[in-house]
C-alpha positions as CSV (number, residue, x, y, z in Angstrom):
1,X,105.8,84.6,98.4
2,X,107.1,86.7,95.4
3,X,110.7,86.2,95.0
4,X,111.3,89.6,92.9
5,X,109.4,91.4,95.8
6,X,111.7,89.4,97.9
7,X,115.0,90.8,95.9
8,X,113.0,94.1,96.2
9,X,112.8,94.0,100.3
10,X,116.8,93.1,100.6
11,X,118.0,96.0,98.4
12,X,115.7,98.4,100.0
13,X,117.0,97.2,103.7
14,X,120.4,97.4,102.4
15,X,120.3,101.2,101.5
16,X,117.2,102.2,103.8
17,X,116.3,104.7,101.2
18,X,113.3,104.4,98.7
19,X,114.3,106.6,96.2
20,X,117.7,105.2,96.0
21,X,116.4,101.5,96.3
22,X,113.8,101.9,93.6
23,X,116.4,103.3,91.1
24,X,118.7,100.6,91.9
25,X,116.6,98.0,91.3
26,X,115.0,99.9,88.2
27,X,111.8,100.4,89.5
28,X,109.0,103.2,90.4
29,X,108.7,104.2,94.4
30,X,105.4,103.2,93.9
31,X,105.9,99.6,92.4
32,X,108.5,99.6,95.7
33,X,106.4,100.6,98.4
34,X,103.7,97.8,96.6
35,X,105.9,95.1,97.0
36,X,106.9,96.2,100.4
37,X,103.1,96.3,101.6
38,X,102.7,92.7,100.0
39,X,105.3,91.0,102.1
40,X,104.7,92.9,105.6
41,X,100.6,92.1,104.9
42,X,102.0,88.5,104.3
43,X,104.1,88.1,107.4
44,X,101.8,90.2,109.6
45,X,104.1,93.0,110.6
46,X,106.0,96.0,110.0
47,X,109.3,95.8,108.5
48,X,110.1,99.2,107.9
49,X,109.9,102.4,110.0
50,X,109.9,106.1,109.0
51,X,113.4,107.7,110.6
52,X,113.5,111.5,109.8
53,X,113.8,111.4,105.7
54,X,115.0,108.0,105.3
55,X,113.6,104.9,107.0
56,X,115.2,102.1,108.8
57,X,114.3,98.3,109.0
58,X,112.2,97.6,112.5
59,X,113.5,94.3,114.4
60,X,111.1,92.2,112.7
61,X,112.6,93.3,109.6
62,X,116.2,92.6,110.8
63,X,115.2,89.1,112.0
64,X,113.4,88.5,108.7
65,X,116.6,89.9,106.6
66,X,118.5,87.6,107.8
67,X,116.4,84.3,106.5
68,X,115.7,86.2,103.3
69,X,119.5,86.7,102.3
70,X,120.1,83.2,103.4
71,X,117.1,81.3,101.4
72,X,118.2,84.0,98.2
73,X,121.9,82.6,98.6
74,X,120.8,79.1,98.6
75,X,118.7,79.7,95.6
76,X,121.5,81.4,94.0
77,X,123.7,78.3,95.0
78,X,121.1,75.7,93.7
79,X,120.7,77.6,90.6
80,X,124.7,77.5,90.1
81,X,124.6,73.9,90.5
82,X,122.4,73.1,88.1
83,X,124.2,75.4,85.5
84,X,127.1,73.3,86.7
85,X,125.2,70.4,86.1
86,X,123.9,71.4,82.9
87,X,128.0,72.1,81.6
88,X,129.0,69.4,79.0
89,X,132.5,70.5,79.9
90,X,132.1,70.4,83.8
91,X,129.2,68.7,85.7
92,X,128.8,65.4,87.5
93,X,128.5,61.6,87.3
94,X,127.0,59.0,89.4
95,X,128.3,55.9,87.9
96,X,127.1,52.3,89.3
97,X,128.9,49.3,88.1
98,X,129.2,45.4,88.8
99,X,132.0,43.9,91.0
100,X,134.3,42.3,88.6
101,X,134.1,45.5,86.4
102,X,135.7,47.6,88.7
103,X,139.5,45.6,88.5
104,X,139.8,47.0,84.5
105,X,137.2,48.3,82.3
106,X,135.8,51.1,84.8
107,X,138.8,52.7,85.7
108,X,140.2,52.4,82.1
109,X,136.9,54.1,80.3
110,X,137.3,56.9,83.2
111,X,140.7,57.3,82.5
112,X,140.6,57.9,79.2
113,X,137.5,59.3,78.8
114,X,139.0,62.2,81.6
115,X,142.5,62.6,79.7
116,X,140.0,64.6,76.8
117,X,140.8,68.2,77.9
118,X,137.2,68.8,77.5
119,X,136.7,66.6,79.8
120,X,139.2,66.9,83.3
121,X,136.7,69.0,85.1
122,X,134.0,66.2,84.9
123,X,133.9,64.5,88.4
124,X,132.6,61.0,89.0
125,X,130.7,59.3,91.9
126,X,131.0,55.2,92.3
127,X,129.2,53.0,93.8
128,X,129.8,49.3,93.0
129,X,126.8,46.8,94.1
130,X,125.0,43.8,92.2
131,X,123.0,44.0,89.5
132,X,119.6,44.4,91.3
133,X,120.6,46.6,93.6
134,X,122.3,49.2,90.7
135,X,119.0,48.8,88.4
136,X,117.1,50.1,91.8
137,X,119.4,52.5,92.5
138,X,119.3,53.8,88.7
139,X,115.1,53.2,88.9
140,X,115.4,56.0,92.2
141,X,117.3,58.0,90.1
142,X,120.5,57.7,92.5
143,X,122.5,56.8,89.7
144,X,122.9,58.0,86.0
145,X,124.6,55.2,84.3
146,X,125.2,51.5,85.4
147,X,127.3,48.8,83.8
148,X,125.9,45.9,84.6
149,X,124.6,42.2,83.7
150,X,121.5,42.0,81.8
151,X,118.7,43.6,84.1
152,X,115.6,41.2,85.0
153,X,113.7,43.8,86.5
154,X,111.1,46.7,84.9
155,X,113.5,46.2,81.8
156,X,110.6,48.3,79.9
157,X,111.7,51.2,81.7
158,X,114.8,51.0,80.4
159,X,118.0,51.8,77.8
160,X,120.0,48.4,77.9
161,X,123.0,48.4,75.4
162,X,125.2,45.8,74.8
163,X,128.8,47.2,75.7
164,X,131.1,44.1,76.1
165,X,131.9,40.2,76.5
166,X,133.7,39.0,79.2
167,X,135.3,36.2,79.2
168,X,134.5,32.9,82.0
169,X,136.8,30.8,83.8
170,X,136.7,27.9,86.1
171,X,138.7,28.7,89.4
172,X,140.4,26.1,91.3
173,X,142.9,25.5,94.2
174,X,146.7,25.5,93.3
175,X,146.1,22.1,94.9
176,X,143.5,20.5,93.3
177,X,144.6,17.9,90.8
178,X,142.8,20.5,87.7
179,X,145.8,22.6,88.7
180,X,148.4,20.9,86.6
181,X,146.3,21.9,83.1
182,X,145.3,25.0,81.3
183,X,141.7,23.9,80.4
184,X,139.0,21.6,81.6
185,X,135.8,20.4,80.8
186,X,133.0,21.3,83.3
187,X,132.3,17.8,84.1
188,X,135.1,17.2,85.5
189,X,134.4,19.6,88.7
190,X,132.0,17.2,89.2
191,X,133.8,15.7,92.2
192,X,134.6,18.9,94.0
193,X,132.4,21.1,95.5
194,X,131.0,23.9,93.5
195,X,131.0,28.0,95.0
196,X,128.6,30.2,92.7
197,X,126.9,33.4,92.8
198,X,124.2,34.2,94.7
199,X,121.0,34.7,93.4
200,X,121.3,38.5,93.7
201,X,124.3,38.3,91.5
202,X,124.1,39.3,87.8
203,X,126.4,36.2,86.7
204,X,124.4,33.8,88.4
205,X,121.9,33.3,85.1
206,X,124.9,33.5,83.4
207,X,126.2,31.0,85.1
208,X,122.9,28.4,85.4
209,X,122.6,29.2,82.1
210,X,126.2,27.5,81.2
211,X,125.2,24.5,83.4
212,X,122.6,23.2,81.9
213,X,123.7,24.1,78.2
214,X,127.0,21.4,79.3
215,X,124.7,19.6,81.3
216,X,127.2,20.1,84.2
217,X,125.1,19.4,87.9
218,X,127.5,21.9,89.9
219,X,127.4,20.3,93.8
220,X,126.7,23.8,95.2
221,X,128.3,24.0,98.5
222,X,128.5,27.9,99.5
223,X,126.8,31.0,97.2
224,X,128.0,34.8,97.8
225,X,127.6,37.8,95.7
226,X,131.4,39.0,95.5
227,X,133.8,37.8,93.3
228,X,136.9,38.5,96.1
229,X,134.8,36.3,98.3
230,X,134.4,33.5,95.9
231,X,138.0,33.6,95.2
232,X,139.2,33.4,99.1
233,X,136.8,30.2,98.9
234,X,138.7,28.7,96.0
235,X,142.0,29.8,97.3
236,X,141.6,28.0,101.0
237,X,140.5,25.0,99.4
238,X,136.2,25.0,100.1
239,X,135.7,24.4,96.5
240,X,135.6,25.0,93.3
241,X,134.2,27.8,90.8
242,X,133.4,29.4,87.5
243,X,133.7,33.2,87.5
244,X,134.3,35.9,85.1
245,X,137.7,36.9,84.0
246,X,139.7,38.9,86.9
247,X,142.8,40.5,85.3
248,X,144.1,41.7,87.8
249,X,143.7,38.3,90.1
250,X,147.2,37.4,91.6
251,X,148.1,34.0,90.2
252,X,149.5,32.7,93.8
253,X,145.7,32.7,94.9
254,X,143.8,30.0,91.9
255,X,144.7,28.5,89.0
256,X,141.9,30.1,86.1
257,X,141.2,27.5,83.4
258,X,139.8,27.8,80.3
259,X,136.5,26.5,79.5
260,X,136.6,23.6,76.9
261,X,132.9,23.3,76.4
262,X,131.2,25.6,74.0
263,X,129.9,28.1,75.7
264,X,128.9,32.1,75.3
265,X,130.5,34.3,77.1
266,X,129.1,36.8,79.7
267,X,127.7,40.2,78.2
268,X,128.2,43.8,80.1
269,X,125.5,46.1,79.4
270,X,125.1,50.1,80.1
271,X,122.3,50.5,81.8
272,X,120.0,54.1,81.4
273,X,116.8,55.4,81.9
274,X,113.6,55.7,79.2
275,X,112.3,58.9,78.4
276,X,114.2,60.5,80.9
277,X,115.9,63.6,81.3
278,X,120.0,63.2,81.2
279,X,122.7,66.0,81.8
280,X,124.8,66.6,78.5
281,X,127.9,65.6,80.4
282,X,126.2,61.9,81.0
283,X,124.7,61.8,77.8
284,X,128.5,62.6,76.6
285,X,130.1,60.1,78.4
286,X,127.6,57.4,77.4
287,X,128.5,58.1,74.2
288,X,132.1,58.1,74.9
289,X,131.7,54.7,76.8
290,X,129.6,53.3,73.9
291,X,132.5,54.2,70.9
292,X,134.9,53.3,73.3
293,X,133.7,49.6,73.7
294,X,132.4,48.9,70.4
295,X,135.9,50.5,69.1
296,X,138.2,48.5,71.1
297,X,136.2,45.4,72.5
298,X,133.5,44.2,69.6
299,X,134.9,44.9,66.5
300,X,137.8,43.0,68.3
301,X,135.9,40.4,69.0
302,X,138.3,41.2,72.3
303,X,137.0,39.9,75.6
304,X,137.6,41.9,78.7
């Protein structure tokens, strides 16, 4: 179906007149009555009757009027939403981002990056998940950006840039006897039993990873993916736990110590796709979130 002839049919139903219609439209009456003949050989009927002079659209061409203006709006819609879309200065956002990230750094980049005047008419979509789950979601193109752990899967499909380092604590009971200090060794969990992250979790390579650099054998009781979860453990007593930094963690629920051994601490990566097509308003905030970090995180060597 020829969508000018299309345009062609509406304007000529809308004043009933050829004459008229065609020098509305900026056309012959010839190249008109072409396009009309096109779309009534196409649907298999008549549209248009003569009436006197003039002529007038037949019930088939009323019923078919009606789906025409509507599939013309929605292309006119969809067209306006890409535009939108395409706005570095309006546009939209689907942002996909760890658990823990979501008490400080997520909200802070936003924040700032929305107080830009340019930038107050950008709106944002969240969705908060583990790392897997955000890569897929990224992968199936449900998600433009993702701040994550370091992704183990199709990672040749992807932009991975290190944004950040946070920071890793052991958690423990107000209780437990580790309480009383500000620091401990990882060996001395050893008598306590151990909460981690599941294996769907980002941190939990992280995490295995600082094991067996101390040569700390955690006595892994319970594994979940959320670091709220993993903290109600701690806090009723099931066990102990390392986890990332939580600023906003109310103290009256763990004691967080810190980590004598040498260790690394966790990297935060933004997450994109390869040789794929991005809006300028999430290329521009990629950028922003990218300046942002190194500005006031690495060359700080400041931990989040």
């Amino acid at each position: 179906m020829n969508l000018r002839h299309l345009k062609f049919f509406v304007e000529l139903a809308h004043t009933e007149h050829m004459a008229r219609a065609a020098e509305n439209l900026g056309i012959s009456q010839p190249s008109l009555s072409y396009a009309i003949d096109n779309i009534e050989d196409e649907v298999g009927v008549p549209l248009f009757e003569k009436d006197g002079r003039n002529i007038k659209l037949t019930n088939y061409g009323k019923i078919y009027l009606k789906y025409v203006q509507e599939g013309l709006n929605k292309l006119e819609q969809g067209s306006e939403h890409i535009a939108e879309l395409l706005d570095a200065n309006r546009g939209h956002i689907n942002l996909g981002f760890t658990f823990t990230l979501g008490q400080d750094l997520i909200p802070r980049i936003v924040r700032d990056f929305k107080k830009q005047p340019d930038n107050k008419e950008i709106e944002f979509s969240f969705k908060q998940d583990t790392t897997e789950n955000l890569i897929d979601s990224l992968l199936n193109d449900e998600l433009d950006l993702v701040f994550c752990s370091h992704p183990k899967q199709k990672v040749e499909q992807l932009y991975v840039h290190h944004l950040v380092d946070q920071g890793m604590k052991i958690a423990v009971p107000l209780d437990n006897p580790l309480a009383n200090a500000n620091s401990a060794y990882l060996n001395e969990l050893s008598p306590y039993p151990f909460i981690i992250y599941s294996d769907k979790s980002g941190l939990r390579p992280r995490i295995n990873q600082i094991c067996d650099t101390t040569n700390f054998h955690p006595n892994v009781k319970i594994e979940a993916v959320e670091d709220h979860t993993i903290i109600g453990f701690v806090h009723w007593g099931f066990g102990v736990a390392i986890v990332p930094n939580l600023p906003q963690l109310n103290c009256d629920l763990v004691k967080l110590l810190r980590i004598k051994d040498k260790i690394t601490n966790h990297r935060i990566y933004l997450v994109a796709k390869n040789n794929h097509f991005s809006t300028p308003v999430t290329n521009k905030f990629q950028d922003f979130a990218q300046q942002y970090c190194q500005k006031n995180y690495l060359n700080k060597n400041k931990l989040i």
